[in-house]
KOLVEXMAR-979662 format. One record per residue (C-alpha): residue number from 0; residue in one letter; z, y, x. Coordinates in steps of 0.02 Angstrom, whole numbers, plus 50000, padded with zeros to 5 digits. Layout:
+-----+-----+-------+-------+-------+
:   n : res :    c3 :    c2 :    c1 :
+-----+-----+-------+-------+-------+
: NUM :   A :     Z :     Y :     X :
...
+-----+-----+-------+-------+-------+
//
This chain:
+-----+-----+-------+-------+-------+
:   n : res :    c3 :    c2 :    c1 :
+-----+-----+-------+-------+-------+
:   0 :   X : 50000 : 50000 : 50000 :
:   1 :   X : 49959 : 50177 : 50058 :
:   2 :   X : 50121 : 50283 : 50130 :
:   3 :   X : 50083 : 50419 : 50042 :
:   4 :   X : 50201 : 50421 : 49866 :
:   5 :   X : 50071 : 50548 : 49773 :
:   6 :   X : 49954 : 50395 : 49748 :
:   7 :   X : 50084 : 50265 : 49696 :
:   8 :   X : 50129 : 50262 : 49504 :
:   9 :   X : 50294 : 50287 : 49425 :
:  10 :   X : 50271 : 50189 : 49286 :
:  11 :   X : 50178 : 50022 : 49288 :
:  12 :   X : 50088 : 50023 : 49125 :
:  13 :   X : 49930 : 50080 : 49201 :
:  14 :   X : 49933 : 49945 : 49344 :
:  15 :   X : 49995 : 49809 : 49212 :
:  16 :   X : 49858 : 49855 : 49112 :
:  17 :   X : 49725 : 49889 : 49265 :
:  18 :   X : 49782 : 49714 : 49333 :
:  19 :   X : 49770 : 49626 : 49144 :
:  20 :   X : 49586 : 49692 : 49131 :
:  21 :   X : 49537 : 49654 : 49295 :
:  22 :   X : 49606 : 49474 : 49295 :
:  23 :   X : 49543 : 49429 : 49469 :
:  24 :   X : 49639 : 49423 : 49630 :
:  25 :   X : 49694 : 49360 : 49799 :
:  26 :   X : 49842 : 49240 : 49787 :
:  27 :   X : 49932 : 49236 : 49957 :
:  28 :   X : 50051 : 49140 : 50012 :
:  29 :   X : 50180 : 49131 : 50175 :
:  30 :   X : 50183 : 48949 : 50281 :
:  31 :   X : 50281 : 48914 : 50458 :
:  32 :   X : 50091 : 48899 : 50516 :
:  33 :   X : 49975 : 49036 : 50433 :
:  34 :   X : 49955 : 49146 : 50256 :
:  35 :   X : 49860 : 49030 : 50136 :
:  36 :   X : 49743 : 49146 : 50026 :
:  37 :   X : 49645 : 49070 : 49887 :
:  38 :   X : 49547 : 49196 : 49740 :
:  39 :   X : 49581 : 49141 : 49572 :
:  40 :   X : 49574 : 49206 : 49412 :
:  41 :   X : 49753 : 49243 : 49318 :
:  42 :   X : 49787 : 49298 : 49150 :
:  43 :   X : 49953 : 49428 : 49164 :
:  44 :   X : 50066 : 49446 : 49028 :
:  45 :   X : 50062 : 49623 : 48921 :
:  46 :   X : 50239 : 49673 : 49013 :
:  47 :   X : 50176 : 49600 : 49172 :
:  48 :   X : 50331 : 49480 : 49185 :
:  49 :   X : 50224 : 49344 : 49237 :
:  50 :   X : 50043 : 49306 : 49280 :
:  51 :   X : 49991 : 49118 : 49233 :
:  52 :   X : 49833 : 49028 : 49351 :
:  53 :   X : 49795 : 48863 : 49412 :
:  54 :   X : 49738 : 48777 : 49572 :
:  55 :   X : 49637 : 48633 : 49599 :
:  56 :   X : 49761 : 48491 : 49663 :
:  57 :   X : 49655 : 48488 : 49842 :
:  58 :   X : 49711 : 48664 : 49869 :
:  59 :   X : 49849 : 48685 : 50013 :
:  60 :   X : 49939 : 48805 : 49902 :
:  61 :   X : 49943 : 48688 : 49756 :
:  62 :   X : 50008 : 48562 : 49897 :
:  63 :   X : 50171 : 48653 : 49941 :
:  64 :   X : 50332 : 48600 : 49869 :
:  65 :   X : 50439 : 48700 : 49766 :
:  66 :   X : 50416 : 48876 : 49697 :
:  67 :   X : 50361 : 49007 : 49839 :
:  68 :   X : 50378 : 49182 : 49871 :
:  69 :   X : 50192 : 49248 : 49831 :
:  70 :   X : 50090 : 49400 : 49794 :
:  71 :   X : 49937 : 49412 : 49697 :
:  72 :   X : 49824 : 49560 : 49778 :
:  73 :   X : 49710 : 49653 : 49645 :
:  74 :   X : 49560 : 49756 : 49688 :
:  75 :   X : 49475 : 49890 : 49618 :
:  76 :   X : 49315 : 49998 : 49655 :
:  77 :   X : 49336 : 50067 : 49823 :
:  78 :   X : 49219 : 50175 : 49919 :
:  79 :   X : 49203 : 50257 : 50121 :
:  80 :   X : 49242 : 50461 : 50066 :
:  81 :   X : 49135 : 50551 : 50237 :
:  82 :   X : 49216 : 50721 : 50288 :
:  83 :   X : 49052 : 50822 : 50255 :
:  84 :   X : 49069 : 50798 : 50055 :
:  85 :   X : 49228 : 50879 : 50045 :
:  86 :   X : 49145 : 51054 : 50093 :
:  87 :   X : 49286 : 51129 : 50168 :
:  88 :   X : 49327 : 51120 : 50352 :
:  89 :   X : 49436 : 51035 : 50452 :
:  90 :   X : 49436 : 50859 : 50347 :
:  91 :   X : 49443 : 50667 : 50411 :
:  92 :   X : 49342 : 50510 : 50342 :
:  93 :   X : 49434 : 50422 : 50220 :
:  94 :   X : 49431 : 50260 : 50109 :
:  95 :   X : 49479 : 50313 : 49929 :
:  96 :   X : 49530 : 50137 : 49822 :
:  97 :   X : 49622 : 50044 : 49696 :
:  98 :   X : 49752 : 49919 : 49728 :
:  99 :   X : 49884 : 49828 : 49648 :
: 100 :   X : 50003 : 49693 : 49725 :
: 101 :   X : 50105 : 49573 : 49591 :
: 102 :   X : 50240 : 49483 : 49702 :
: 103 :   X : 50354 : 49371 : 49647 :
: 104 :   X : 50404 : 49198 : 49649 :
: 105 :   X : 50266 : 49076 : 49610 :
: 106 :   X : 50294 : 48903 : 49535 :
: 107 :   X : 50231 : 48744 : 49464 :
: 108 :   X : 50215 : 48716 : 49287 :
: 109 :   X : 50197 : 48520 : 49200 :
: 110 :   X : 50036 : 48486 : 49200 :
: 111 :   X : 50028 : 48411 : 49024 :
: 112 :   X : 50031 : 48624 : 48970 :
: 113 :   X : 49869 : 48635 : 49075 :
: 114 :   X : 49740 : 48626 : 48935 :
: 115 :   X : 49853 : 48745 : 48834 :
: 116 :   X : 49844 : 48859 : 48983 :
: 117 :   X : 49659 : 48846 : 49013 :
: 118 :   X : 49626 : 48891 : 48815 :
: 119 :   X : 49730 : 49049 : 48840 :
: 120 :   X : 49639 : 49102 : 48980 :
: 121 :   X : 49463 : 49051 : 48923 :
: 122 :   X : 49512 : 49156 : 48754 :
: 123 :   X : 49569 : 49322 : 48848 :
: 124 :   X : 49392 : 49331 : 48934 :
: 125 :   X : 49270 : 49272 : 48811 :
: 126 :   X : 49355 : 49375 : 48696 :
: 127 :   X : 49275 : 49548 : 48778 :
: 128 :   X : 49088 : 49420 : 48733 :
: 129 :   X : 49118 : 49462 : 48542 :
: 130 :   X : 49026 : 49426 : 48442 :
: 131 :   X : 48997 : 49273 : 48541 :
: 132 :   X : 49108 : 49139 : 48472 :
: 133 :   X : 49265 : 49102 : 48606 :
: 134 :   X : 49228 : 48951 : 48703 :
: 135 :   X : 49371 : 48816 : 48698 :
: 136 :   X : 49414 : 48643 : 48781 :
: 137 :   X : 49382 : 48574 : 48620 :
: 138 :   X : 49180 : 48587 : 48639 :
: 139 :   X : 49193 : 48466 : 48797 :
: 140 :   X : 49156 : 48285 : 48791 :
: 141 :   X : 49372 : 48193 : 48782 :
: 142 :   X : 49331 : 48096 : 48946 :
: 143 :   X : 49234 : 48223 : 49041 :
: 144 :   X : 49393 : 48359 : 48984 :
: 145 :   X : 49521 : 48233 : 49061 :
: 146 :   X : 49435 : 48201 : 49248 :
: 147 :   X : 49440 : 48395 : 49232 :
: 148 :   X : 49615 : 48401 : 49184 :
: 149 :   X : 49653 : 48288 : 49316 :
: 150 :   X : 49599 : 48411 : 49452 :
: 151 :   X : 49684 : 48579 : 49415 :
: 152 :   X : 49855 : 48608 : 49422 :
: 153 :   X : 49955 : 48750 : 49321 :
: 154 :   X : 50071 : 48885 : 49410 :
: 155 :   X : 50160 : 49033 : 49354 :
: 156 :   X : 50179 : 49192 : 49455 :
: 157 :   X : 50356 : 49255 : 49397 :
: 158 :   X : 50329 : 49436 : 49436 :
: 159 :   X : 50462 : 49533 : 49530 :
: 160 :   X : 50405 : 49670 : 49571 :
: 161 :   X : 50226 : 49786 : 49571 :
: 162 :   X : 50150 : 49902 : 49704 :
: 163 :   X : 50005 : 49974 : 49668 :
: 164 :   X : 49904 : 50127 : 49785 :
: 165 :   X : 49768 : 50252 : 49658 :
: 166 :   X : 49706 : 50329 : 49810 :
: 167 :   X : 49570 : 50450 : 49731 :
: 168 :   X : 49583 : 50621 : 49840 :
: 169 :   X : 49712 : 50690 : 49738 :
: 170 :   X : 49797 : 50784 : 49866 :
: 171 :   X : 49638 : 50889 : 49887 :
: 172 :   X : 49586 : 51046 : 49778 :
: 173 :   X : 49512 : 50989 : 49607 :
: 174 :   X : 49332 : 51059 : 49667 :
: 175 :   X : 49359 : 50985 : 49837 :
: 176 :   X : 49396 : 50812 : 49759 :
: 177 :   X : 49252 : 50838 : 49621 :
: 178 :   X : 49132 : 50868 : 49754 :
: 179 :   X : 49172 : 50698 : 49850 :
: 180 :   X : 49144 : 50629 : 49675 :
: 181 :   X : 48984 : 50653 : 49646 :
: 182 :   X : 48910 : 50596 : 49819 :
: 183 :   X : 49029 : 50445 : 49816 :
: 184 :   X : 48951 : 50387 : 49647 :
: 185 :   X : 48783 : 50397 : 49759 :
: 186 :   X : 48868 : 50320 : 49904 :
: 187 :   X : 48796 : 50173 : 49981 :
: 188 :   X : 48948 : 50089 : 50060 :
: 189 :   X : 49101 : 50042 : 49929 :
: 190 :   X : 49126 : 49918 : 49774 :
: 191 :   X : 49089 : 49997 : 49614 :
: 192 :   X : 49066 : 50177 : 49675 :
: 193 :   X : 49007 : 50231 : 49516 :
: 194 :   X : 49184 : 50194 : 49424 :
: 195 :   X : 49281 : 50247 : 49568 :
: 196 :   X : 49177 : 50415 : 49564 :
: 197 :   X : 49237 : 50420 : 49386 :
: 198 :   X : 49429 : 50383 : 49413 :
: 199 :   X : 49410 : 50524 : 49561 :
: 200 :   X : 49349 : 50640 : 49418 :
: 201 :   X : 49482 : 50591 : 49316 :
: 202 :   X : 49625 : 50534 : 49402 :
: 203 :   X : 49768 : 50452 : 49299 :
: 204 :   X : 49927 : 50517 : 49275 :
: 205 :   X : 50038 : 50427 : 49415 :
+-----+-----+-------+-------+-------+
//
């Protein structure tokens, strides 16, 4: 997370709900040895108290024993900010992004919940498909849904506590920032430049 306090939020609602939409991250976790990372998908609960995944069995993080101290790492658009687009003197280059960290404890859940967990999740995204009907485990063929079944594993992130960094040059003038806007929504190097430009236009109340 960025030092600086003016782009962390106060209140978590926005990164609950940032984190909620987004529903893709980086699930790390701490060994003797090295971090294990793995990307998953996660569907977080509405007051961010927990964030519910799963892991195929052959992952190493599935592997461990016992619940774990873990963080799930959530990105947003980010883009490189160059100097020159400020148009005022004496300025640095700069990565402006979004970023919210879940930790918390992370822990196995009995696998017989795993289809119930799967439907959930498959719901919350095909959902934003409307008006295309939501796809459940019920379409799949019994036996082909049990070898599936028998290769993921269910966990539950039991979240702790949330960091999150808005970094969208608000500690410059609004027409300094505004400027950087609009060449960063032209900007060649960044994720989704075009919705960061936008948050830069319209920061969120932190």
């Amino acid at each position: 997370m960025h030092p600086n306090p003016i782009f962390h939020s106060a209140d978590h609602a926005k990164d609950i709900a940032y984190a909620r939409h987004r529903g893709f991250g980086v699930l790390a976790v701490s060994t003797a040895a090295v971090p294990l990372l793995s990307h998953i998908p996660f569907l977080l609960a509405e007051d961010g108290s927990h964030a519910d995944l799963h892991l195929v069995r052959s992952n190493p993080i599935a592997r461990l024993n016992g619940p774990r101290q873990a963080v799930i790492a959530v990105n947003g658009p980010d883009g490189y900010i160059s100097p020159d687009w400020y148009e005022v003197p004496d300025q640095v280059p700069t990565w402006n992004y979004v970023a919210i960290h879940l930790t918390g404890t992370l822990a196995p859940l009995p696998e017989s919940g795993m289809r119930a967990m799967l439907d959930r999740q498959s719901e919350a995204y095909e959902a934003r498909l409307a008006p295309k009907p939501v796809w459940q485990t019920e379409k799949m063929t019994p036996d082909v849904l049990d070898r599936m079944m028998r290769m993921i594993l269910p966990f539950r992130l039991h979240v702790s506590n949330i960091d999150a960094t808005w970094k969208l040059s608000q500690n410059k003038a609004d027409a300094v920032r505004l400027a950087a806007a609009e060449a960063v929504r032209q900007a060649p190097t960044g994720v989704q430049t075009g919705a960061l430009a936008d948050l830069m236009r319209h920061p969120p109340v932190l």
